[in-house]
C-alpha positions in Angstrom: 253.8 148.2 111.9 250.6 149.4 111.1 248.9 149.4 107.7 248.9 153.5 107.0 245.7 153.1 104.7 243.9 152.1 108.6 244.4 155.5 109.8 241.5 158.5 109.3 242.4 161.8 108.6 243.2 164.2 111.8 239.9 166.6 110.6 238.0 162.8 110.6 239.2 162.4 114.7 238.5 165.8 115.7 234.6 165.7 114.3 234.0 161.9 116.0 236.2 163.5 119.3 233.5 166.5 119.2 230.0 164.6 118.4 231.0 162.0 121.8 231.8 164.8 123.9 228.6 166.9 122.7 226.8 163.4 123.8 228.4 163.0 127.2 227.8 166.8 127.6 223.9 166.4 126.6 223.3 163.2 128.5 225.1 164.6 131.6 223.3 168.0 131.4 220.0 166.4 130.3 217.0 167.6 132.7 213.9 166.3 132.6 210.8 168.1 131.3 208.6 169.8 133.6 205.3 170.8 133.0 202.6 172.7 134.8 201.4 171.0 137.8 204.1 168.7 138.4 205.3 167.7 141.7 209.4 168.4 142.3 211.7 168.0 145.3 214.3 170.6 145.4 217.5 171.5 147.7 217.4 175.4 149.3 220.5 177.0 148.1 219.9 180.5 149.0 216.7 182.2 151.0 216.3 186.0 150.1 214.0 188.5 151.4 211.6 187.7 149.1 212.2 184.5 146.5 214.0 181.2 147.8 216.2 179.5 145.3 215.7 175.4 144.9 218.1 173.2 143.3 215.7 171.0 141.5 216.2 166.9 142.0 217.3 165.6 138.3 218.4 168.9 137.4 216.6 172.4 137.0 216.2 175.8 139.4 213.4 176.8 140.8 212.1 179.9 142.8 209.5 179.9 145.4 208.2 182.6 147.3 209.9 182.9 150.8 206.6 183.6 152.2 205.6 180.2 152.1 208.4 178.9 154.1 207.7 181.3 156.8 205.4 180.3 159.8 202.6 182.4 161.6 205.4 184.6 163.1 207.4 184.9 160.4 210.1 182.3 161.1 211.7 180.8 158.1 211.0 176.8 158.9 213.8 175.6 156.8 217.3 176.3 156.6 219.6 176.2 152.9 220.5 172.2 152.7 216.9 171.6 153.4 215.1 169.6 151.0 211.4 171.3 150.1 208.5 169.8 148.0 206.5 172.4 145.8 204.5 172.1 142.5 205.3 174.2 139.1 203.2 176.8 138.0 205.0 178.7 136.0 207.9 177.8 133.5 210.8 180.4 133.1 212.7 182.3 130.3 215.2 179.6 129.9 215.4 175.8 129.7 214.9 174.3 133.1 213.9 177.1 135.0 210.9 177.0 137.2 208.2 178.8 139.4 206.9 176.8 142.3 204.9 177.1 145.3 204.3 175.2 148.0 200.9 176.1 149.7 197.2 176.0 148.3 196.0 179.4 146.2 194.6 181.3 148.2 192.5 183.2 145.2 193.7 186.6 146.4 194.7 187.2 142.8 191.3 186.7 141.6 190.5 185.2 138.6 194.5 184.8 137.4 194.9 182.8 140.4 192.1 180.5 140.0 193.1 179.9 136.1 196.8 179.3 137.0 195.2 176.5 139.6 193.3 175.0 137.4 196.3 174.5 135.2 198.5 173.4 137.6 196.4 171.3 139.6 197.8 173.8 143.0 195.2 173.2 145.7 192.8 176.5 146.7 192.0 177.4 150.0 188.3 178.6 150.4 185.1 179.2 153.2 182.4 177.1 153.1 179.7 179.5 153.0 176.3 177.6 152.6 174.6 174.2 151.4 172.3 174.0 149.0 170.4 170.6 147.2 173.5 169.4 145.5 176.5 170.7 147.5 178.7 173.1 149.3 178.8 176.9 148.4 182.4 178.3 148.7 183.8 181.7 149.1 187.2 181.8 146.9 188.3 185.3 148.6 185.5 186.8 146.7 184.5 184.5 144.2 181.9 182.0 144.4 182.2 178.2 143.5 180.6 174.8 144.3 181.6 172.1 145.6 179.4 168.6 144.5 178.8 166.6 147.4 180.0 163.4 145.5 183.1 165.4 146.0 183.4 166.3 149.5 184.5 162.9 151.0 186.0 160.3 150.2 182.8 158.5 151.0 179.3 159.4 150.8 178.5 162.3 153.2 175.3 162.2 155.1 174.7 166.2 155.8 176.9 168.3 154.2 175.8 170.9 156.6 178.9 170.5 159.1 181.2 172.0 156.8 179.7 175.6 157.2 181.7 178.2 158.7 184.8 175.7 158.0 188.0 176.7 155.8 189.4 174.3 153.2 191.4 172.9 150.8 190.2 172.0 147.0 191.1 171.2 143.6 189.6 173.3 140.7 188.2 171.2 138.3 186.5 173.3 135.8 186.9 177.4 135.4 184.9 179.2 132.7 185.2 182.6 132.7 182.3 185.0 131.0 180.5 188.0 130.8 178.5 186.5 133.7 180.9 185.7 135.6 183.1 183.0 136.6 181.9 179.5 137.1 184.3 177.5 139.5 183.7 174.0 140.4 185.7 172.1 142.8 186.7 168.9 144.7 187.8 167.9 147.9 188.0 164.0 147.1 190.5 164.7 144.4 193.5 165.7 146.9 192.1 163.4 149.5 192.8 160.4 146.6 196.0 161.9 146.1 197.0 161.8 150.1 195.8 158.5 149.7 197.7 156.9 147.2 201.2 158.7 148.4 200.8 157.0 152.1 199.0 154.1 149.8 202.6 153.6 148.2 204.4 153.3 151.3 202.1 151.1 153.0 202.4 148.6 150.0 205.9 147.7 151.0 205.1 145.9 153.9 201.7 144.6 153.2 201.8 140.9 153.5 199.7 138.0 154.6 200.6 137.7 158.3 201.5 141.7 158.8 200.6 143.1 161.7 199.4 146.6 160.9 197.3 149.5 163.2 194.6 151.3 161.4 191.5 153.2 161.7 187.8 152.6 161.4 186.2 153.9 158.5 183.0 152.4 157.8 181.0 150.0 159.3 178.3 147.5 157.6 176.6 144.5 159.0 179.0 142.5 157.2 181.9 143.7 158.7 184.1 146.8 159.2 186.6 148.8 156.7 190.1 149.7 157.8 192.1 152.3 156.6 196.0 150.6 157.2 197.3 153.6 155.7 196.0 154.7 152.5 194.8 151.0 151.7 191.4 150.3 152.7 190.1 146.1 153.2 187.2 144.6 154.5 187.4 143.4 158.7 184.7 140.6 158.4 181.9 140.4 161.3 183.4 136.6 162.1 186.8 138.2 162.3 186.0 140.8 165.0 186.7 138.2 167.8 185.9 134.6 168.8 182.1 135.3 170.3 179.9 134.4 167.3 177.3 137.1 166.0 179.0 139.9 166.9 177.3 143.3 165.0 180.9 145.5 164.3 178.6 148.4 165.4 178.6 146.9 168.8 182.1 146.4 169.7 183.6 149.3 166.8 183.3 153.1 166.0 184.2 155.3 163.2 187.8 157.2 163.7 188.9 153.9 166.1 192.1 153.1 166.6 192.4 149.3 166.0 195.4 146.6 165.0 194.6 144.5 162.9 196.1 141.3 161.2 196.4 140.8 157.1 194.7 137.3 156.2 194.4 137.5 152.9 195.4 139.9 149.7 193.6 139.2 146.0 195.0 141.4 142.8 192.6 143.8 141.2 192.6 145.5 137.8 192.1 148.8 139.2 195.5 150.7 139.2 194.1 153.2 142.0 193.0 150.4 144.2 195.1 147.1 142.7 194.6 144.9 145.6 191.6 143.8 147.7 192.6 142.9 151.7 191.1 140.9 154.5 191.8 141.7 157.8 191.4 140.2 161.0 191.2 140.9 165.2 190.3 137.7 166.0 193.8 136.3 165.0 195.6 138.6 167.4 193.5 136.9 170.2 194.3 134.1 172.6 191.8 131.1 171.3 189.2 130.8 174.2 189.7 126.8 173.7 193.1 126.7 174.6 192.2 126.9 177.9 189.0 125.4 177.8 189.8 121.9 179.2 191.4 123.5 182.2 188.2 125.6 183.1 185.6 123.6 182.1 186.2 119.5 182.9 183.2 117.5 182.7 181.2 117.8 186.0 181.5 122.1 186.0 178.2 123.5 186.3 178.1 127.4 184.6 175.9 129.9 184.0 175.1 130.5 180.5 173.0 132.5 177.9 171.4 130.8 174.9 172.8 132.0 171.6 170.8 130.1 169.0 167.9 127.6 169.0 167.4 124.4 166.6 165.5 121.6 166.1 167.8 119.3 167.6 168.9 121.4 170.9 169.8 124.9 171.9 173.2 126.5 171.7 174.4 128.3 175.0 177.5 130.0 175.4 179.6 128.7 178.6 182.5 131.2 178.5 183.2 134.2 175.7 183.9 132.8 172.7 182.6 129.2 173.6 179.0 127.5 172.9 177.9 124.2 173.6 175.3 121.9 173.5 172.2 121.5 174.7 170.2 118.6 173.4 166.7 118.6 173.1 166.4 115.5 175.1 167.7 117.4 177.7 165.6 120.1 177.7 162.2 118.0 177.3 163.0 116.1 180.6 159.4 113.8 180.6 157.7 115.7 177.8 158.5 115.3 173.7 159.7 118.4 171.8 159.0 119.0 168.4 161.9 122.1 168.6 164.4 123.7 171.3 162.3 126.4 171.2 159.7 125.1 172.8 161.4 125.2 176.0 163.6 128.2 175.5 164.5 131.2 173.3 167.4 133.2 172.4 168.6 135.3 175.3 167.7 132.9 178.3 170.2 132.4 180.9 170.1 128.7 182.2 172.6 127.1 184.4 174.0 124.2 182.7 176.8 120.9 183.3 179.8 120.3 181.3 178.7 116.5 180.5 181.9 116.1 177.8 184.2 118.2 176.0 185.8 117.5 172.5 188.8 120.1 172.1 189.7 118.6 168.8 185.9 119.0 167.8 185.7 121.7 169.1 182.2 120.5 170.8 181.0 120.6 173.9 177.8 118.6 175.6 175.7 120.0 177.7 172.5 118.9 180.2 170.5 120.9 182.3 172.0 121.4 185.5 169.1 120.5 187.8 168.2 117.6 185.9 171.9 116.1 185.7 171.9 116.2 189.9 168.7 114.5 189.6 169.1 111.5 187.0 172.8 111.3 187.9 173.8 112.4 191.3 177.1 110.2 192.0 178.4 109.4 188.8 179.8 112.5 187.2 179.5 114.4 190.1 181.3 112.3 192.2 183.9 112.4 189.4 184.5 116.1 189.4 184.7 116.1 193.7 187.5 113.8 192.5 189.5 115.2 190.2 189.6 118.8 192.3 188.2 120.6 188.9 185.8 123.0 188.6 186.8 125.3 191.3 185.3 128.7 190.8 182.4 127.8 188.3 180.8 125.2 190.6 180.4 121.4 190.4 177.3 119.1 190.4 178.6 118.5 194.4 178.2 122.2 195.0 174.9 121.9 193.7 173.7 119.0 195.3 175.1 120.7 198.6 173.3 124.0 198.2 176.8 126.1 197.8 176.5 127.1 194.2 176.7 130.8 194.2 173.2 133.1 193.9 171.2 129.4 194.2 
């Protein structure tokens, strides 16, 4: 039986029943707090003539101009169920009531519109009407603002010029109004950063040392190229473009190409708009030009090849893309002393040369003079490679020494 002294009074359980269901009511009818500018998802409940109703995500209602769902004809583009993104720029008469749109200003309001913008962040549409020393002149449907040209790209622009006569998109980022007049200043980099980090986000999920991800030229240095893998920008090093060495990315790339690209390496940086610095690399998606290299050249094959780099100790001459070997300076002196390779050839020269050993593990090849190898040695190797059936196609010291190598 319970002690009679443990029970409360029945006013005592009516107050405590209350206060929990006032809190179960506020936290289940709790919306979050909206603010000019802000970005919301919403459902379509109902599309009138004139305002659509959205059922805000987290709670809210919002109306946004049918108009703006509406294409050139005047076909509505969504249906009610659809889910629409907008921005708030206006709050209502009561607690989580909202107006939204969808589509830049278009400053056909005048100077109200252009205030409401800058407050709200909403894009503007405007005509780029002129250049002058430190940017673009803009037509805002009858006012006038500027546009730095530290603002126009997301990089450096080299002549502003090209944007005359074209119709775009900006952010507002300071409006003073006077007796003078309005002064307006914009940026296009500011929504182009924004773009940037929402497909930034999404490409972060699967960016990964070993991902295999297309992209898009950007920029290209002497050092190497910049990809944009979707919103994330990294560094395509020259030695990474393929397996031929001094390769100039200006040579093999362009701006705006296509390319697919491998991740190599991702280092964390303290910047929270750019947090992490990526390599990437072509090369790695290529078949290594010494895998077959045993099979196409065997010691004995006589090639044609172009000399890549000259040192003290011998020239370098590439054999097949991708693949150098060497050519000693003993070989190229034949009965006279060298100081340097270069005194017997310079970068650019095509000799014809003989495969006199190949180290895949090294990664080395050795090369002689093809002439003088049928000269100094012409059984030996030769006779080797007539052998062994190898060298087919590139020539053999046999073919040379019987007048069939090709354009001899």
């Amino acid at each position: 039986m319970s002690d009679p002294r443990d029970s409360k009074p029945p006013e005592e359980d009516f107050a405590a029943m209350l206060a929990e269901s006032e809190r179960n009511q506020g936290s289940a009818g709790r919306r979050p707090r909206l603010a000019l500018g802000d970005r919301v998802k919403g459902q379509v409940v109902s599309i009138g003539q004139e305002v659509t109703v959205l059922e805000l995500a987290g709670g809210g209602e919002g109306t946004l101009d049918t108009l703006e769902l509406q294409d050139e004809a005047g076909k509505l583009t969504v249906a009610v169920g659809a889910t629409v993104e907008a921005r708030v720029v206006g709050m209502g008469d009561r607690p989580g009531f909202v107006y939204l749109r969808r589509g830049p200003a278009t400053g056909g309001e005048g100077r109200a519109d252009l205030a409401t913008a800058t407050q709200t962040g909403l894009p503007v549409e405007g005509l780029v009407t002129g250049v002058n020393k430190g940017g673009l002149e803009v037509d805002l449907h009858g006012v006038r603002a500027f546009c730095p040209v530290s603002q126009i790209e997301l990089r450096p622009v080299a002549d502003p010029s090209v944007y005359v006569g074209q119709r775009l998109t900006f952010r507002v980022t300071r409006y003073e109004d006077d007796r003078r007049g309005p002064n307006v200043v914009l940026s296009r980099r500011a929504l182009l950063e924004d773009e940037m980090q929402e497909r930034a986000a999404e490409t972060r999920g699967k960016l990964v040392v070993g991902a295999v991800l297309s992209g898009v030229v950007v920029a290209l240095k002497d050092f190497g190229a910049f990809i944009d893998v979707g919103g994330i920008e990294g560094l395509l090093p020259a030695s990474e473009i393929g397996f031929q060495r001094g390769t100039r990315p200006s040579d093999v790339l362009s701006i705006g190409q296509p390319v697919t690209v491998q991740v190599m390496r991702i280092e964390k940086r303290d910047d929270p708009r750019r947090p992490e610095q990526v390599s990437f690399s072509l090369k790695a998606l290529e078949r290594d030009p010494w895998a077959d290299a045993a099979a196409r050249l065997p010691a004995g094959t006589i090639v044609r090849g172009a000399v890549t780099r000259v040192e003290p100790f011998g020239a370098f001459v590439e054999v097949a893309p991708g693949i150098e070997g060497l050519l000693h300076i003993s070989e190229l002196g034949a009965d006279r002393h060298l100081r340097h390779a270069r005194d017997a050839v310079k970068v650019g020269d095509s000799l014809d040369v003989a495969v006199l050993a190949l180290d895949l593990d090294k990664r080395r090849i050795s090369l002689g003079l093809a002439a003088r190898e049928a000269t100094v040695d012409p059984e030996g190797r030769a006779a080797a490679t007539r052998a062994s059936g190898a060298g087919q196609g590139l020539g053999t010291l046999g073919d040379l020494l019987k007048g069939k190598l090709p354009g001899r």
